[in-house]
KEPANU-352751 format. One record per residue (C-alpha): x, y, z; residue in one letter; residue number from 1. Coordinates in steps of 0.5 Angstrom, whole numbers, plus 500, padded with zeros to 3 digits. Example, Ala and Ser with C-alpha at 12.3 -4.5 7.8 and 13.67 -1.06 7.14 Angstrom:
<atoms>
((525; 491; 516); "A"; 1)
((527; 498; 514); "S"; 2)
</atoms>
This chain:
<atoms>
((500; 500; 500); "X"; 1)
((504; 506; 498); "X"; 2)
((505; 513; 503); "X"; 3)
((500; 518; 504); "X"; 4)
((504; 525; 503); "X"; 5)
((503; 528; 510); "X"; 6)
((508; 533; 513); "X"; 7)
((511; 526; 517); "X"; 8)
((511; 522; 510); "X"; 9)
((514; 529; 506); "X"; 10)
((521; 528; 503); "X"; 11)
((523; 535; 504); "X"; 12)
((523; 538; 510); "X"; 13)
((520; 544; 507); "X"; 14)
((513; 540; 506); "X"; 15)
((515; 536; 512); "X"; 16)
((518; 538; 520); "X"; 17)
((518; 546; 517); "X"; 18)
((511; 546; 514); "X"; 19)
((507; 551; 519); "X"; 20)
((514; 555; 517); "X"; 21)
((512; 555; 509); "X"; 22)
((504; 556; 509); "X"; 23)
((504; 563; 506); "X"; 24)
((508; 560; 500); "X"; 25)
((505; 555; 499); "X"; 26)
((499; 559; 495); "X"; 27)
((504; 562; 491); "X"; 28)
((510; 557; 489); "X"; 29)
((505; 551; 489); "X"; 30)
((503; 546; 483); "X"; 31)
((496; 549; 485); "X"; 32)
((499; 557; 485); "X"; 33)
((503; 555; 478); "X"; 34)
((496; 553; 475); "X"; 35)
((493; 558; 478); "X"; 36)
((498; 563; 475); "X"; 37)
((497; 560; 468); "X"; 38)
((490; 560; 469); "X"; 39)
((491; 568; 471); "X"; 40)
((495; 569; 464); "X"; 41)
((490; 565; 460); "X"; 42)
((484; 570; 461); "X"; 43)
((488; 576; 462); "X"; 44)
((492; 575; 455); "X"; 45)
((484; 573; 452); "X"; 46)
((481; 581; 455); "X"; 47)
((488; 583; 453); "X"; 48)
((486; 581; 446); "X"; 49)
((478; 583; 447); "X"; 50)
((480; 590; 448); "X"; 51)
((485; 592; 442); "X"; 52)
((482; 595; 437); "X"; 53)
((485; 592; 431); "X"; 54)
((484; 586; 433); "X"; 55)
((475; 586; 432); "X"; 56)
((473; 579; 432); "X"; 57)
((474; 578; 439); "X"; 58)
((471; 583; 443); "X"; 59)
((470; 587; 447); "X"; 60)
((468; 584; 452); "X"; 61)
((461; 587; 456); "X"; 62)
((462; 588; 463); "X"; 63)
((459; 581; 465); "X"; 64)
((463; 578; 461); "X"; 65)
((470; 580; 464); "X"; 66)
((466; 579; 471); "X"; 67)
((465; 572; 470); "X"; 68)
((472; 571; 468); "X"; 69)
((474; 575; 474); "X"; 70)
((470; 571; 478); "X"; 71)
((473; 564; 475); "X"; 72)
((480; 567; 477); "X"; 73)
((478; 569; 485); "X"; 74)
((474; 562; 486); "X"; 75)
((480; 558; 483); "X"; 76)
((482; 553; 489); "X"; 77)
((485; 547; 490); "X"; 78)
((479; 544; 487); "X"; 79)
((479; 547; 481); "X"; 80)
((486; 546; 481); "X"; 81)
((484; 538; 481); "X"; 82)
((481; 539; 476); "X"; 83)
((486; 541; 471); "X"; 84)
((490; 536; 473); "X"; 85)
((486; 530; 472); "X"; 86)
((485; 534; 465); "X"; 87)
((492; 533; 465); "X"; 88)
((492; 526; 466); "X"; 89)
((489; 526; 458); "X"; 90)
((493; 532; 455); "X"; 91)
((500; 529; 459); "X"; 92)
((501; 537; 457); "X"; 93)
((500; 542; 464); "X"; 94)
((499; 548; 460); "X"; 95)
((495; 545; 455); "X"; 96)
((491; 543; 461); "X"; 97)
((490; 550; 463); "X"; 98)
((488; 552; 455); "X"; 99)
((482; 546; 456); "X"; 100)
((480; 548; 462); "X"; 101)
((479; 555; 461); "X"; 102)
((474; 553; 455); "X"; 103)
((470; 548; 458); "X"; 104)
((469; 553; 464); "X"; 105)
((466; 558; 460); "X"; 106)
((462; 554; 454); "X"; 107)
((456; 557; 460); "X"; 108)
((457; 564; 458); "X"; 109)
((455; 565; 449); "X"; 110)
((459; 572; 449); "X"; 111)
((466; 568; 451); "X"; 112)
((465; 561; 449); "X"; 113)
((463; 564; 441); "X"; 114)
((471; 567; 442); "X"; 115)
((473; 561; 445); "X"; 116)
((479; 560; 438); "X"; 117)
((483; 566; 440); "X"; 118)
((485; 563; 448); "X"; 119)
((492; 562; 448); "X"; 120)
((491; 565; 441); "X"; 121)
((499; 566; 438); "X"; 122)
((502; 563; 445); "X"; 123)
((507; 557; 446); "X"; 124)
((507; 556; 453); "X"; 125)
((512; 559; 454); "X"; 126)
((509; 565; 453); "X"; 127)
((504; 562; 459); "X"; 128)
((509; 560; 463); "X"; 129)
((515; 565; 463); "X"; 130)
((509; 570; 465); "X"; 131)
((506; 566; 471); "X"; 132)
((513; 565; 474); "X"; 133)
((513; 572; 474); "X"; 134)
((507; 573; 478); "X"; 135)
((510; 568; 483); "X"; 136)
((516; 571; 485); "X"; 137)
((513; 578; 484); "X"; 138)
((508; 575; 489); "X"; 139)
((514; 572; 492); "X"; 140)
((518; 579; 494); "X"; 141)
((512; 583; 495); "X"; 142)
((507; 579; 500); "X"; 143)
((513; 573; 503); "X"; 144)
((521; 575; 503); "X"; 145)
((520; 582; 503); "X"; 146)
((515; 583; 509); "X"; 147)
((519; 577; 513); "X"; 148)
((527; 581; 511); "X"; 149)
((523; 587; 514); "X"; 150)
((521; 583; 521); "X"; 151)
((528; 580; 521); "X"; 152)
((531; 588; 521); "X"; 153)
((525; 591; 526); "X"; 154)
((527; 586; 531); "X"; 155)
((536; 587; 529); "X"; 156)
((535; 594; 529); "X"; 157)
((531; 594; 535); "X"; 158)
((537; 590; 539); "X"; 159)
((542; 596; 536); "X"; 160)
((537; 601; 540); "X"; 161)
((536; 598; 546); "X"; 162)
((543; 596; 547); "X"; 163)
((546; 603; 543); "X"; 164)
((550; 604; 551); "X"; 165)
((552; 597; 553); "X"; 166)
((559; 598; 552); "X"; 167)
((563; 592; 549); "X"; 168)
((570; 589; 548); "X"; 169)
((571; 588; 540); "X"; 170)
((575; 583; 537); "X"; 171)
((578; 584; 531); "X"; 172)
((582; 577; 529); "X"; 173)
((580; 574; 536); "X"; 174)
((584; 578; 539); "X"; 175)
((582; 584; 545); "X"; 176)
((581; 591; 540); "X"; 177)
((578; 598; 541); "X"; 178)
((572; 597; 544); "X"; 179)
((564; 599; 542); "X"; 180)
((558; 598; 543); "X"; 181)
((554; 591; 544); "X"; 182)
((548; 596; 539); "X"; 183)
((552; 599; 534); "X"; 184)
((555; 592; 532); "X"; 185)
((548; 590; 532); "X"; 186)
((547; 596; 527); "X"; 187)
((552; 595; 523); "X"; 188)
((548; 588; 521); "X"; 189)
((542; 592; 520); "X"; 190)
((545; 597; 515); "X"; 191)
((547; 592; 511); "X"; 192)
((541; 589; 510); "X"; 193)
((536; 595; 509); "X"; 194)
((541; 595; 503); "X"; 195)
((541; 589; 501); "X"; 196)
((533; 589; 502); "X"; 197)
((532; 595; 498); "X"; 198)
((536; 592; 492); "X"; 199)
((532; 586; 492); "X"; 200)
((525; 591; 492); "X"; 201)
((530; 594; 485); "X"; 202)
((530; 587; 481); "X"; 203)
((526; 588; 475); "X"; 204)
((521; 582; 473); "X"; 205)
((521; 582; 466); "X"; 206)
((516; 577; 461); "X"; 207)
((515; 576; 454); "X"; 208)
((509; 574; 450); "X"; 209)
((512; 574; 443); "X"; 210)
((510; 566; 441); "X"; 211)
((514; 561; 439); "X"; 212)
((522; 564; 437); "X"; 213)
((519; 571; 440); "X"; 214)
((517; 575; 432); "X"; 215)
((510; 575; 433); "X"; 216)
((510; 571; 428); "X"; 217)
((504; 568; 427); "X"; 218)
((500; 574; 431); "X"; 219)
((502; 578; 425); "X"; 220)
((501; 573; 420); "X"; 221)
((494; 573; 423); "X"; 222)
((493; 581; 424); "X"; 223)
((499; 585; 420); "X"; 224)
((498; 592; 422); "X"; 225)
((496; 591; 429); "X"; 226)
((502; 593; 434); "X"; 227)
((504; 587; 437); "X"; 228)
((510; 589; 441); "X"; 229)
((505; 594; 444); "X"; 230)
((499; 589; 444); "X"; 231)
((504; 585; 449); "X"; 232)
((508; 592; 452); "X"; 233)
((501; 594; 455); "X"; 234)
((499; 586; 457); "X"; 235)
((505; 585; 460); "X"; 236)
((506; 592; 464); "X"; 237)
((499; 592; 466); "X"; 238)
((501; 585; 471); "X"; 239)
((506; 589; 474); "X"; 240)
((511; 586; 470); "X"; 241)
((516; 589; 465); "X"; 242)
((516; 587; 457); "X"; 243)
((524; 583; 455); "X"; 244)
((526; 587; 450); "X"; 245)
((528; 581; 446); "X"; 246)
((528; 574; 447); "X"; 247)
((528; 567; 443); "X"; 248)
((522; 563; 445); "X"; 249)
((523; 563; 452); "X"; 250)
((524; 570; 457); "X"; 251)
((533; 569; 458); "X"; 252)
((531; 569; 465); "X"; 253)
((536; 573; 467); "X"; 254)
((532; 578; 472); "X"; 255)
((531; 572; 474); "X"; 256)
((538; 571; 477); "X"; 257)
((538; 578; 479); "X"; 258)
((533; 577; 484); "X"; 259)
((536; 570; 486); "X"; 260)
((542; 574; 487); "X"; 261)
((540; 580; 491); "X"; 262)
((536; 574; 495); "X"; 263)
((543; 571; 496); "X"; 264)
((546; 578; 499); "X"; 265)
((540; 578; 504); "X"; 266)
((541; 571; 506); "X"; 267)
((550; 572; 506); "X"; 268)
((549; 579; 511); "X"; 269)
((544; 574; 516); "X"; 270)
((549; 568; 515); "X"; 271)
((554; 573; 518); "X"; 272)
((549; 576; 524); "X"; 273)
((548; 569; 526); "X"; 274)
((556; 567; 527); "X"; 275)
((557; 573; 531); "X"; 276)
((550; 572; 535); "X"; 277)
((553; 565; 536); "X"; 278)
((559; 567; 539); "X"; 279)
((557; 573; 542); "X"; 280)
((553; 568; 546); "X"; 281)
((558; 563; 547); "X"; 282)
((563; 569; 550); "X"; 283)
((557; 570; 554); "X"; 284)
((556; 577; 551); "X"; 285)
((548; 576; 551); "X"; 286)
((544; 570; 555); "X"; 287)
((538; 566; 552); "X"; 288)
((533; 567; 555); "X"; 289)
((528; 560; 558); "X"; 290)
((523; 557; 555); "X"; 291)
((518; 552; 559); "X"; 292)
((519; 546; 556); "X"; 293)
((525; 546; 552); "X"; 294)
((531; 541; 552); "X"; 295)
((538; 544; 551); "X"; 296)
((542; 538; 551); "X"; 297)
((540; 531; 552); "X"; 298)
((544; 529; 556); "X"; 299)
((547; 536; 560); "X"; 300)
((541; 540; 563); "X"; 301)
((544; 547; 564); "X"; 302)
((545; 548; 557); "X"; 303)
((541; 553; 553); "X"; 304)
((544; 552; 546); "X"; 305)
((544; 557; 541); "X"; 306)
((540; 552; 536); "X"; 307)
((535; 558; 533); "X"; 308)
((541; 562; 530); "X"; 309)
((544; 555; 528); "X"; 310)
((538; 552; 524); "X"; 311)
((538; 559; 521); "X"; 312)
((546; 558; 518); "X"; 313)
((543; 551; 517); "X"; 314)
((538; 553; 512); "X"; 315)
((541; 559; 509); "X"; 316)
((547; 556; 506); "X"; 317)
((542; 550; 503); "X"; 318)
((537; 556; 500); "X"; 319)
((543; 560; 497); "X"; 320)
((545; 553; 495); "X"; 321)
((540; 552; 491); "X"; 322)
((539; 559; 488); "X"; 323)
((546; 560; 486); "X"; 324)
((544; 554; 482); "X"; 325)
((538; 557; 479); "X"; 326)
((542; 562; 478); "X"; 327)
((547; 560; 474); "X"; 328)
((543; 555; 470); "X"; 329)
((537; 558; 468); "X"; 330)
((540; 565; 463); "X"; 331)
((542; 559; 459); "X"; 332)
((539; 555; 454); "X"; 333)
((541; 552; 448); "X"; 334)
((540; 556; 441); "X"; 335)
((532; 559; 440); "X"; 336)
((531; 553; 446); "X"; 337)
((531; 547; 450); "X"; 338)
((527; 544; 456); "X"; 339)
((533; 544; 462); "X"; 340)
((530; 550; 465); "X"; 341)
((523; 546; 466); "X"; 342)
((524; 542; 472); "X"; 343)
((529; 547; 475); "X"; 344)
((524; 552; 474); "X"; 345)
((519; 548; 479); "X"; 346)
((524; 549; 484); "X"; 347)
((524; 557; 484); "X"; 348)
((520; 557; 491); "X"; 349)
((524; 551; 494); "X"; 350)
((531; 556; 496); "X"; 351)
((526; 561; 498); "X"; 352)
((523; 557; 503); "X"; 353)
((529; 555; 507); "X"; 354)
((530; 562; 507); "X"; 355)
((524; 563; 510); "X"; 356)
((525; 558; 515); "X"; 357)
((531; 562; 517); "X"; 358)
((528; 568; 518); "X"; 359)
((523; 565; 522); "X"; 360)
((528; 563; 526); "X"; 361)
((532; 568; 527); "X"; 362)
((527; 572; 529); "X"; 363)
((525; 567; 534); "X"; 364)
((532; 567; 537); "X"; 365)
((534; 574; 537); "X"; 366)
((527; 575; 542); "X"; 367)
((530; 570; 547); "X"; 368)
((536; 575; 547); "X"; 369)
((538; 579; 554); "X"; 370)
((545; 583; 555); "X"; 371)
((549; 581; 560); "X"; 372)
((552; 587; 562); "X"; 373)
((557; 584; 568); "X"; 374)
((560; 579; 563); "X"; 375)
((561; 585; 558); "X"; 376)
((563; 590; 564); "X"; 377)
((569; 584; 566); "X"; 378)
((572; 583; 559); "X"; 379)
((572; 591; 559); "X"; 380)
((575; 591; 566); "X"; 381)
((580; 585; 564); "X"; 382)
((583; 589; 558); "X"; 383)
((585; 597; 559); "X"; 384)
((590; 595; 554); "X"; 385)
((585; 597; 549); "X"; 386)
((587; 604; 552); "X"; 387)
((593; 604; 549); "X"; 388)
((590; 607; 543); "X"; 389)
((588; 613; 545); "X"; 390)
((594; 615; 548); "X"; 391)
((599; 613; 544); "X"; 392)
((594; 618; 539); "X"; 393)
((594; 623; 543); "X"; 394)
((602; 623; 544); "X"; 395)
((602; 623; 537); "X"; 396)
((598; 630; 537); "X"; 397)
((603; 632; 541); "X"; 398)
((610; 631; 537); "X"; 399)
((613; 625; 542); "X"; 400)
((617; 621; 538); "X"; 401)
((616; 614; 537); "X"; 402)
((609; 614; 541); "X"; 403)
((607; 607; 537); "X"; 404)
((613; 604; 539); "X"; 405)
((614; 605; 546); "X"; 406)
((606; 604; 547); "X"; 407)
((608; 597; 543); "X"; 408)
((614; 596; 548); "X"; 409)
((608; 598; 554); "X"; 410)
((602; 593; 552); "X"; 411)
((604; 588; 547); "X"; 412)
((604; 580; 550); "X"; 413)
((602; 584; 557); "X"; 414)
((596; 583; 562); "X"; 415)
((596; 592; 564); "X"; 416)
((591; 593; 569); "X"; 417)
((589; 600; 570); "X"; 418)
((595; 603; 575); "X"; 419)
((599; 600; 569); "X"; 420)
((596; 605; 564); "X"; 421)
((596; 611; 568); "X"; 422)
((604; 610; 571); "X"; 423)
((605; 610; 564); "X"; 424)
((600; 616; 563); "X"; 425)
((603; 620; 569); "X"; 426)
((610; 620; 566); "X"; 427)
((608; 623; 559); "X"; 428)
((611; 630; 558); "X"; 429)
((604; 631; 556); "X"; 430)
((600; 637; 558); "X"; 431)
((596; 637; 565); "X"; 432)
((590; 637; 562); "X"; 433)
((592; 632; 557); "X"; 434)
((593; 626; 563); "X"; 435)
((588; 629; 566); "X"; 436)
((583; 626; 560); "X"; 437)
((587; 620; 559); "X"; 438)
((587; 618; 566); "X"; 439)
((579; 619; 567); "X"; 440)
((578; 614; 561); "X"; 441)
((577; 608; 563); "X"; 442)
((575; 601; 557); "X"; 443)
((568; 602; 557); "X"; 444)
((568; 610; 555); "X"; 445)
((572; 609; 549); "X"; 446)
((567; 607; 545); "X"; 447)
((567; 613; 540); "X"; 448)
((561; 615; 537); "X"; 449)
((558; 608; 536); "X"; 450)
((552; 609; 541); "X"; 451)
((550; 615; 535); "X"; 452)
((551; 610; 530); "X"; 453)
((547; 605; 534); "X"; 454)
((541; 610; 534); "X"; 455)
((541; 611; 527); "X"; 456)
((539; 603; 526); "X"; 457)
((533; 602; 522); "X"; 458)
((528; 598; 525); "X"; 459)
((527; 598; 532); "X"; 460)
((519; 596; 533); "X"; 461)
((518; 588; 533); "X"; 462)
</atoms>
């Protein structure tokens, strides 16, 4: 007896443990929604056609002709979707199916079905599916990605604004540097994805609707003086899409490795963020808070991993796994066309996913995230080495010889602790007041303007 698909039974853990993490693409990147997008394209390109001018014998449409088409668009479920899947099983053709659906659905209504020879007049299918793809990552971006990336920098940002004063010991190469604030570094990660979100908002989403080698060939065989590049400019335009200048039988697909791309940068900012959280918990910089219920470790009771910020390495480096690939396969495509792209296509919400899946978890880890301040506060304390560089700056400003040098000869290899820094302040032929300043200055104050850089984080409201 074969395995019913349930999320136990599922082969990818995207249908599978990660299911209730997916549920909003699903309607989008589906079987059902590439049906449900084709269907879309179908009746769209037929009203297209009905309102043209130049092209009499279809239309145009009354106003409850185009609510009857309006309305097999809106009532389209997973029903219905059934259907043209089991017209499938007869066509063994997925955009054929759509084309025969849509007839029979509209032999009910004389006005349209009197026309039914001019739905997918001119196409190829991909004329049908290059279009629904576009609607799926088009939906994809604006109602999925963009409004979880907008999430992850809210709650990033607003790690920046709640701890822009919480001073902390940098480390540059690993090693004890010039100190900062827990915020600012956390700023830093949210600058960088607001741009990287905004390039992604950029990416153009482009379509063809030009038949089968992308000449009107047999639209203009049809209809001679109509304006096809126009015809299809605004049909195209009017799904909130951009037309392809040129293209062979198939849209290149190269927007389409733009957005991927941008998605990637996203995602290799949240790979960076997730390492440095995890070490910053590791050092003891941030605690976790508990949850009721929880296990850390099976075996060793205290722990409190840090497995929200791993899952989402995790599943980061398996989505920019997968759209790296789409990304380099999909512009390719042999001479006018080949069919390499056809299952590789169906694969365009799989990366999108796993991204999902560690957005979802990387917002879930940053709200368990609580500053420690005496773990930080001791690491400052441990290292008044890192002052340093401020006074070997200000011994510079004020012309001593070999300030660097004899700041190298004080600290390098050594442990300093604060009587040390300021024996070594007080024999400085420096002015009174110069010392003064410098023996004030403890680790902790020697943070520069990075609380001002923390305040200026985007996001902040969870």
């Amino acid at each position: 007896m074969a395995m019913q698909l349930t999320a136990l039974s599922a082969i990818s853990p995207i249908d599978g443990r990660y299911a209730d993490k997916t549920w909003d693409l699903r309607e989008i990147c589906s079987e059902y929604g590439l049906i449900r997008y084709r269907l879309i394209v179908e009746i769209r390109w037929l009203q297209a056609l009905a309102a043209e001018p130049d092209i009499p014998d279809v239309g145009p449409f009354s106003e409850q002709a185009d609510a009857f088409l309006e309305r097999l668009i809106a009532d389209f479920d997973i029903n219905e979707g059934q259907q043209v899947k089991a017209i499938e099983d007869t066509t063994n053709h997925d955009v054929k199916a759509v084309e025969y659906y849509l007839r029979n659905k509209i032999k009910a209504v004389d006005e349209i079905a009197h026309v039914n020879e001019f739905i997918h007049f001119g196409c190829t299918s991909e004329d049908i599916n290059n279009l629904a793809y576009a609607q799926m990552l088009r939906d994809a971006r604006n109602d999925n990605l963009l409004p979880a990336i907008d999430r992850v920098i809210a709650a990033i940002g607003a790690l920046a604004h709640d701890y822009a004063d919480v001073a902390m010991l940098s480390r540059t190469h690993g090693q004890s540097a010039s100190p900062t604030t827990l915020g600012k570094e956390m700023a830093v990660f949210a600058q960088r994805l607001a741009r990287q979100r905004a390039l992604l908002a950029e990416v153009e989403i482009f379509g063809k609707m030009n038949g089968a080698v992308g000449n009107y060939n047999a639209h203009l065989a049809a209809y001679p003086n109509a304006d096809w590049p126009a015809i299809a400019a605004r049909f195209i335009r009017g799904m909130d899409l951009e037309i392809s200048p040129a293209t062979t039988q198939i849209e290149p697909h190269d927007f389409i490795a733009e957005f991927f791309h941008a998605v990637m940068r996203v995602n290799t900012v949240l790979v960076d963020f997730a390492r440095d959280v995890w070490g910053y918990i590791s050092l003891g910089y941030f605690k976790q808070s508990t949850v009721e219920g929880e296990i850390g470790s099976s075996t060793m009771p205290h722990k409190v991993n840090p497995i929200d910020f791993e899952n989402a390495e995790g599943n980061l480096g398996l989505a920019n796994a997968i759209m790296d690939h789409l990304a380099a396969k999909l512009p390719i495509s042999r001479w006018q066309r080949d069919l390499t792209d056809s299952t590789v296509l169906r694969n365009l919400g799989v990366g999108l996913a796993h991204g999902g899946v560690a957005y979802a978890s990387l917002l879930k880890g940053v709200r368990k995230l609580e500053a420690n301040p005496e773990r930080l506060a001791a690491d400052l304390d441990a290292n008044w080495i890192v002052l340093a560089e401020a006074v070997q700056t200000v011994m510079r400003v004020r012309g001593i010889s070999g300030a660097y040098e004899q700041l190298k000869a004080l600290t390098r290899g050594k442990v300093i602790d604060a009587d040390a820094m300021h024996t070594f302040i007080d024999g400085l032929d420096i002015p009174a007041d110069d010392k003064a300043r410098l023996r004030a200055m403890r680790p902790q104050d020697y943070v520069g303007n990075a609380p001002a850089q923390a305040r200026a984080a985007p996001g902040g409201a969870v």
